[in-house]
C-alpha positions as semicolon CSV with decimal commas, in nm:
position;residue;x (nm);y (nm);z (nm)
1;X;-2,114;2,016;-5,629
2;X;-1,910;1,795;-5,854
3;X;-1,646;1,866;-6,135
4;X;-1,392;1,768;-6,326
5;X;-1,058;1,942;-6,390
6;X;-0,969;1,745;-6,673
7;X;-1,342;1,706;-6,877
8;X;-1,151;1,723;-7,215
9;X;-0,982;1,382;-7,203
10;X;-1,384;1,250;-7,227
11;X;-1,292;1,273;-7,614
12;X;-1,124;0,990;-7,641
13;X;-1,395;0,800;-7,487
14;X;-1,483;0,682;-7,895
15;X;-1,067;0,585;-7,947
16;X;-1,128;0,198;-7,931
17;X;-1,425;0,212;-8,180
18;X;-1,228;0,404;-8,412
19;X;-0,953;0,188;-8,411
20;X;-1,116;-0,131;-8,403
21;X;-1,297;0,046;-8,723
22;X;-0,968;0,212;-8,910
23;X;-0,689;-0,053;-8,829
24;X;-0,672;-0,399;-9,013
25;X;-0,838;-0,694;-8,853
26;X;-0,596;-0,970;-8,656
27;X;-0,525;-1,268;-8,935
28;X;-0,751;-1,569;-8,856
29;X;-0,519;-1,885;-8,761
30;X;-0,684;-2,175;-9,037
31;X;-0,759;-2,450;-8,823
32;X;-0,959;-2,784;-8,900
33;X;-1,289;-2,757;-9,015
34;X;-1,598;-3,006;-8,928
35;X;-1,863;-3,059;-9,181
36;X;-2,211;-3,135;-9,014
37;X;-2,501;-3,183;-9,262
38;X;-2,776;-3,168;-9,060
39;X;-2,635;-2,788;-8,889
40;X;-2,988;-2,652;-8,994
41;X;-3,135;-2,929;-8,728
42;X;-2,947;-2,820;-8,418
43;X;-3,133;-2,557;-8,190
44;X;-3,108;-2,199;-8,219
45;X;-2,995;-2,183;-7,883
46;X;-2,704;-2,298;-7,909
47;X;-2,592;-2,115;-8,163
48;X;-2,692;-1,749;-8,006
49;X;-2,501;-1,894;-7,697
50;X;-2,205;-1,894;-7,882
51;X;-2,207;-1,529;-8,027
52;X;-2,329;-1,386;-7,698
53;X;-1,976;-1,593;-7,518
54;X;-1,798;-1,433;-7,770
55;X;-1,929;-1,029;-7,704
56;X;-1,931;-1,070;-7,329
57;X;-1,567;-0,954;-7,276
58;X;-1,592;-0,666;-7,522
59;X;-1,872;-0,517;-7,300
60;X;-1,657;-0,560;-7,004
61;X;-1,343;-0,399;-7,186
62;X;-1,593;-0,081;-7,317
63;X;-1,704;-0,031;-6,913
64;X;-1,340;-0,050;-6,801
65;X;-1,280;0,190;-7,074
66;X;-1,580;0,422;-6,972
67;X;-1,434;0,414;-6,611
68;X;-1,092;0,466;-6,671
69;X;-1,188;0,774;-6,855
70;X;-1,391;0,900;-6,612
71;X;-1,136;0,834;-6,356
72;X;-0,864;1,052;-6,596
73;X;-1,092;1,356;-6,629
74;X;-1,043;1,366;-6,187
75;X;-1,366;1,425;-6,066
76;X;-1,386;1,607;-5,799
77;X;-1,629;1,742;-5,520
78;X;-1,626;2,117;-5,450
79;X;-1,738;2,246;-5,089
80;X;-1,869;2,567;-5,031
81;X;-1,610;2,906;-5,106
82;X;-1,424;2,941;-4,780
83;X;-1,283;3,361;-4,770
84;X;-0,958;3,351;-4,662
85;X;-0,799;3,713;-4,565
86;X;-0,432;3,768;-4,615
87;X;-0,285;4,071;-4,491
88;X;0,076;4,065;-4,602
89;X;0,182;4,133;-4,270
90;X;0,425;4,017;-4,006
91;X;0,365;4,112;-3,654
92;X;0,554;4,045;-3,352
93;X;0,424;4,087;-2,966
94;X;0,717;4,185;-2,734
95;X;0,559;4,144;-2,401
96;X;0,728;4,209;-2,043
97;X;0,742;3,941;-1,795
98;X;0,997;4,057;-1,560
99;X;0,916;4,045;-1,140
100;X;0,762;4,401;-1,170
101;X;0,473;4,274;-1,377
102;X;0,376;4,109;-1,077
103;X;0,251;4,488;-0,928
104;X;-0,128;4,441;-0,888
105;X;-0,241;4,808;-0,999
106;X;-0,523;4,742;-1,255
107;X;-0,857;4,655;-1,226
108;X;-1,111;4,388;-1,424
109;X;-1,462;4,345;-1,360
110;X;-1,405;4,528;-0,982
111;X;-1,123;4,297;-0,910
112;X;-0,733;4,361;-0,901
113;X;-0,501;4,184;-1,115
114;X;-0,157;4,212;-1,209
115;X;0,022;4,406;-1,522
116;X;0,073;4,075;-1,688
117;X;-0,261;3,931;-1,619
118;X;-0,443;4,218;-1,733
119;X;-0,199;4,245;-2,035
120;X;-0,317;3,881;-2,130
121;X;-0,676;3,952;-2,106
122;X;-0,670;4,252;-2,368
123;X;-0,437;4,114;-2,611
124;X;-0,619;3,775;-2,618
125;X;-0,848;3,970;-2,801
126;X;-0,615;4,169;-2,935
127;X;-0,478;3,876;-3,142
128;X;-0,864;3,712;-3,210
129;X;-0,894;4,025;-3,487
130;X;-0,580;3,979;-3,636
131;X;-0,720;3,787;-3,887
132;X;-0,480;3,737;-4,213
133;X;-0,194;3,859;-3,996
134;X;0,110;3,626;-3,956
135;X;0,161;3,671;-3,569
136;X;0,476;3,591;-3,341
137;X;0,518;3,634;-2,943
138;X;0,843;3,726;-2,828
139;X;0,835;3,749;-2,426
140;X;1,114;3,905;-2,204
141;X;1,236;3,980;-1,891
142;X;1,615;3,956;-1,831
143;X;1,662;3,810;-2,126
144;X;1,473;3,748;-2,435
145;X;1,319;3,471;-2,638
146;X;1,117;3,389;-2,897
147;X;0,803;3,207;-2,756
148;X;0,592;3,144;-3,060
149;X;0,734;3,182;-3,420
150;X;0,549;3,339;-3,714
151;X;0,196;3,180;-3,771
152;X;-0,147;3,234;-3,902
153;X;-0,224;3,015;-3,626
154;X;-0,394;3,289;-3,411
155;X;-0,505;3,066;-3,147
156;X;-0,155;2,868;-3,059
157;X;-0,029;3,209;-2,993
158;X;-0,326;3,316;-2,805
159;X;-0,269;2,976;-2,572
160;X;0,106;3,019;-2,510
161;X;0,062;3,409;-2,444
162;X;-0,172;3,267;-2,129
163;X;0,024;2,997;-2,048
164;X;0,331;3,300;-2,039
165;X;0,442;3,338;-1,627
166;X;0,623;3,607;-1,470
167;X;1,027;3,528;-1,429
168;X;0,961;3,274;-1,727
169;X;1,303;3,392;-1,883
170;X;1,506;3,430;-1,565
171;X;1,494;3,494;-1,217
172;X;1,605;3,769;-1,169
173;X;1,357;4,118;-1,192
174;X;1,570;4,285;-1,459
175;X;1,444;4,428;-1,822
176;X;1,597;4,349;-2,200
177;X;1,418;4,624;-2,383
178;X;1,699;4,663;-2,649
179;X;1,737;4,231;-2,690
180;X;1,358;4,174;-2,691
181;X;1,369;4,497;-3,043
182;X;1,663;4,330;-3,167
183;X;1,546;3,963;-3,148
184;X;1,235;4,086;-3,339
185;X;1,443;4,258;-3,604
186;X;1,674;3,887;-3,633
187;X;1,314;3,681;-3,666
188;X;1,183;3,954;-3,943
189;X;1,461;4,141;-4,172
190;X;1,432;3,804;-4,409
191;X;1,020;3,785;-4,450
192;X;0,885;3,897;-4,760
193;X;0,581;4,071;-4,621
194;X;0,438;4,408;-4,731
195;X;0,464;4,546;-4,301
196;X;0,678;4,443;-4,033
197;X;0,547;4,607;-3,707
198;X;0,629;4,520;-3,345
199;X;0,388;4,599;-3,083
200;X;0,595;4,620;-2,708
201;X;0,494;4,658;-2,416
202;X;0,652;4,718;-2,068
203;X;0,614;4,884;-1,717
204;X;1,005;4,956;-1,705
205;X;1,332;5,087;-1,799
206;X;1,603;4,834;-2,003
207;X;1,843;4,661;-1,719
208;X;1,966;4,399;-1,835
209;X;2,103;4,293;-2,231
210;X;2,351;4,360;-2,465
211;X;2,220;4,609;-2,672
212;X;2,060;4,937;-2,556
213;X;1,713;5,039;-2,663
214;X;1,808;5,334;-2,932
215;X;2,074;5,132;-3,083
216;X;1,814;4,825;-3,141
217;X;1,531;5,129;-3,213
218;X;1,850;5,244;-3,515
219;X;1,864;4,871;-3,649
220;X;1,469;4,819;-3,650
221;X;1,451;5,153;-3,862
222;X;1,718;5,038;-4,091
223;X;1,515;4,712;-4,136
224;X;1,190;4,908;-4,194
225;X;1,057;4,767;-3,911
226;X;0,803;4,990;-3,723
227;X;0,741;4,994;-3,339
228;X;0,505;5,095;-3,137
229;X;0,541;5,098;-2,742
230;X;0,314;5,044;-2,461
231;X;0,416;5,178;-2,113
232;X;0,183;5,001;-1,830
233;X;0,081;5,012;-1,487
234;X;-0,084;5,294;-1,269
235;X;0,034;5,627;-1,163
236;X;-0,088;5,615;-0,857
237;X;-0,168;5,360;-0,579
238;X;-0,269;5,350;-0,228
239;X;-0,028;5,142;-0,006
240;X;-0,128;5,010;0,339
241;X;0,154;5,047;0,578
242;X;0,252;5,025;0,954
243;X;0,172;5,422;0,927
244;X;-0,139;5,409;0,773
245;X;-0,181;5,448;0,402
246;X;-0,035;5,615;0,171
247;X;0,026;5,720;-0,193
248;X;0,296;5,591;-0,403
249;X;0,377;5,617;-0,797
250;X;0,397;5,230;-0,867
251;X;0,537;5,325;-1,221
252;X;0,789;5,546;-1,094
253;X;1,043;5,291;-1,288
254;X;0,887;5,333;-1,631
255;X;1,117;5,518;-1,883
256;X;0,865;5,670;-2,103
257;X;1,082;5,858;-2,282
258;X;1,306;5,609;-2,420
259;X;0,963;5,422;-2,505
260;X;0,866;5,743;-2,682
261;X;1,221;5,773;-2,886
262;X;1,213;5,426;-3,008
263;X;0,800;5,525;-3,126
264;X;0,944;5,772;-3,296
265;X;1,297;5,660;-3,420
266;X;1,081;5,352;-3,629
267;X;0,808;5,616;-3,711
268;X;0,534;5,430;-3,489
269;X;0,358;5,590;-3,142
270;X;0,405;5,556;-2,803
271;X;0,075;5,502;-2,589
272;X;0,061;5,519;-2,213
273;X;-0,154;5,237;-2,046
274;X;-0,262;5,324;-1,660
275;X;-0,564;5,101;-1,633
276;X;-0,742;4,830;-1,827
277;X;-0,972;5,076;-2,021
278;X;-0,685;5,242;-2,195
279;X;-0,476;4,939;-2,240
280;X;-0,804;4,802;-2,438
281;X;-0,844;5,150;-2,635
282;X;-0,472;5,132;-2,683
283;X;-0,507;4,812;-2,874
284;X;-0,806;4,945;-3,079
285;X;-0,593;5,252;-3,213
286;X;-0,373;4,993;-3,322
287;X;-0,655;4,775;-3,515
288;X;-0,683;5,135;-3,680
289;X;-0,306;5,213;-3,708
290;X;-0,261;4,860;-3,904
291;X;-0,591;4,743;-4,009
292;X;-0,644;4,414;-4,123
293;X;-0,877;4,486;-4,421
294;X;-0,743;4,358;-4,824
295;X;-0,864;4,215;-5,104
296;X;-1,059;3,911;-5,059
297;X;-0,920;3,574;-5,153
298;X;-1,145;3,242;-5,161
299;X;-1,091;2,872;-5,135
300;X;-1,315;2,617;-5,241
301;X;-1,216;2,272;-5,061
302;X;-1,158;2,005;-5,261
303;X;-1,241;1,639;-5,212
304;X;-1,051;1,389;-5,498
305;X;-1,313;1,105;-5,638
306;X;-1,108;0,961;-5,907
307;X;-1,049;0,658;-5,697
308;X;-1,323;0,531;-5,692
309;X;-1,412;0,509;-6,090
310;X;-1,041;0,393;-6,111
311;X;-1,128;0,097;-5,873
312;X;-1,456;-0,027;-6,084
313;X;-1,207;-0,039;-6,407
314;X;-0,915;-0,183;-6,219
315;X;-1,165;-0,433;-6,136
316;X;-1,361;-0,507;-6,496
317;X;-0,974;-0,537;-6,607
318;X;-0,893;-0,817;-6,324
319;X;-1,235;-0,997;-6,459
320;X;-1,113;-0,954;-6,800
321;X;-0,787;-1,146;-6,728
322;X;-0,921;-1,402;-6,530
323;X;-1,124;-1,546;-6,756
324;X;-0,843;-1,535;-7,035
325;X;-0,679;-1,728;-6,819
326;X;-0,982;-1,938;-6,830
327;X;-0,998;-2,027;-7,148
328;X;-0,643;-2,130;-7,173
């Protein structure tokens, strides 16, 4: 549909009349004056023809007028209302992507994967839901970095998270628990947002940063930032060898209960992740934990149309001029 957000300025569309009405006519110049008897005699024509020269422009000038208005009162077309969901909250992924990711110990559609590969495929749709959520990625191995920065832009962070590689940060198969909590505290103590929650996840024990998990868990607290920690990978795995095959604890590395004390030092919850089905029920307790209903907010898209009305009276003005210049 079409509006206007200024309709009131269509009052002044009588101003000219009134002052051509209320203000003093322009003195006449006297100029010579021809005397022709027989005036009576000459067609009617002729005479018409000369008023009607004469009222030509002031049509013109009342169009340009009319336009110019209508260009002032900014039409404007409306689209349909567009809802647009704002959560007031900022929340950062801390994912693991250190050599031990690389253990191949869970299972998709009959198939074995790796910790990281199976960590991409639940929180890609993890972050689809997130809807009015600002969302960051920070990803980290032996050290850490911040891979996307906060955006509403689910589906750039989406994209880089599966673009994401194991050893991406360094080499080396070491863990930077504490950095990757204390990076995430750096990128959020100065937002304005209602929540601040971190959501980490890793399948080991913190080897490798400056700062140790329960100091960064202290600072994140102090910041009111809330975390809540994923431990992944299986508990149990059968391993071919030169002796036949046997059972060993692939997750024998993971230090669940520092992951628990830095749940619990930030007031969030620790969750254990041995397969794909809990890792996906994990990350629907957490649509629960922080859910991503508010008030609804609308937006109505807007597409500007004073230009063209402002075009037809720029152009009645040009034909104005040139024939003033015309008649000189």
């Amino acid at each position: 549909m079409m509006a206007f957000q200024w309709p009131w300025l269509g009052l002044l569309l009588p101003l000219p009349f009134l002052l051509r009405r209320l203000l003093p006519a322009k003195p006449q110049p006297r100029q010579a004056a021809l005397i022709v008897p027989f005036l009576d005699e000459l067609p009617a024509g002729r005479a018409d023809g000369l008023g009607s020269q004469q009222r030509w422009p002031l049509w013109v000038a009342g169009l340009a007028w009319i336009f110019l208005l209508l260009a002032c009162c900014r039409p404007q077309w409306l689209g349909d209302p567009l809802e647009l969901a704002v959560s007031g909250r900022d929340l950062m992924l801390a994912v693991d992507v250190s050599g031990s990711m690389v253990e191949k110990d869970f299972v998709i559609d009959d198939k074995r994967y790796d910790r990281l590969t199976a960590t991409k495929y639940v929180v890609s749709d993890f972050v689809k839901r997130r809807v009015g959520d600002r969302l960051g990625l920070i990803l980290f191995g032996t050290r850490a970095y911040l891979h996307v920065p906060l955006t509403f832009d689910r589906q750039t962070v989406e994209t880089l998270l599966n673009e994401a590689f194991i050893g991406i940060t360094e080499d080396e198969p070491q863990t930077s628990i504490g950095d990757a909590i204390g990076l995430a505290v750096k990128r959020l103590q100065h937002e304005k947002s209602a929540s601040r929650v971190l959501i980490l996840l890793t399948d080991g024990a913190n080897t490798a940063g400056e700062l140790t998990p329960l100091k960064a868990a202290e600072i994140a607290a102090e910041h009111q930032l809330k975390i809540y920690t994923i431990g992944v990978g299986a508990d149990e795995m059968l391993v071919r060898g030169l002796f036949g095959t046997r059972r060993v604890n692939p997750s024998a590395d993971l230090d669940e209960k520092t992951l628990q004390a830095i749940a619990d030092t930030t007031g969030g919850r620790y969750f254990r992740a041995r397969n794909t089905e809990e890792l996906e029920q994990i990350y629907q307790i957490l649509d629960q934990l922080e859910p991503v209903e508010k008030d609804k907010q609308f937006f109505r898209p807007r597409a500007e149309l004073y230009v063209w009305p402002l075009a037809v009276a720029m152009a009645l003005v040009a034909l104005l001029a040139v024939s003033r210049l015309r008649l000189r």
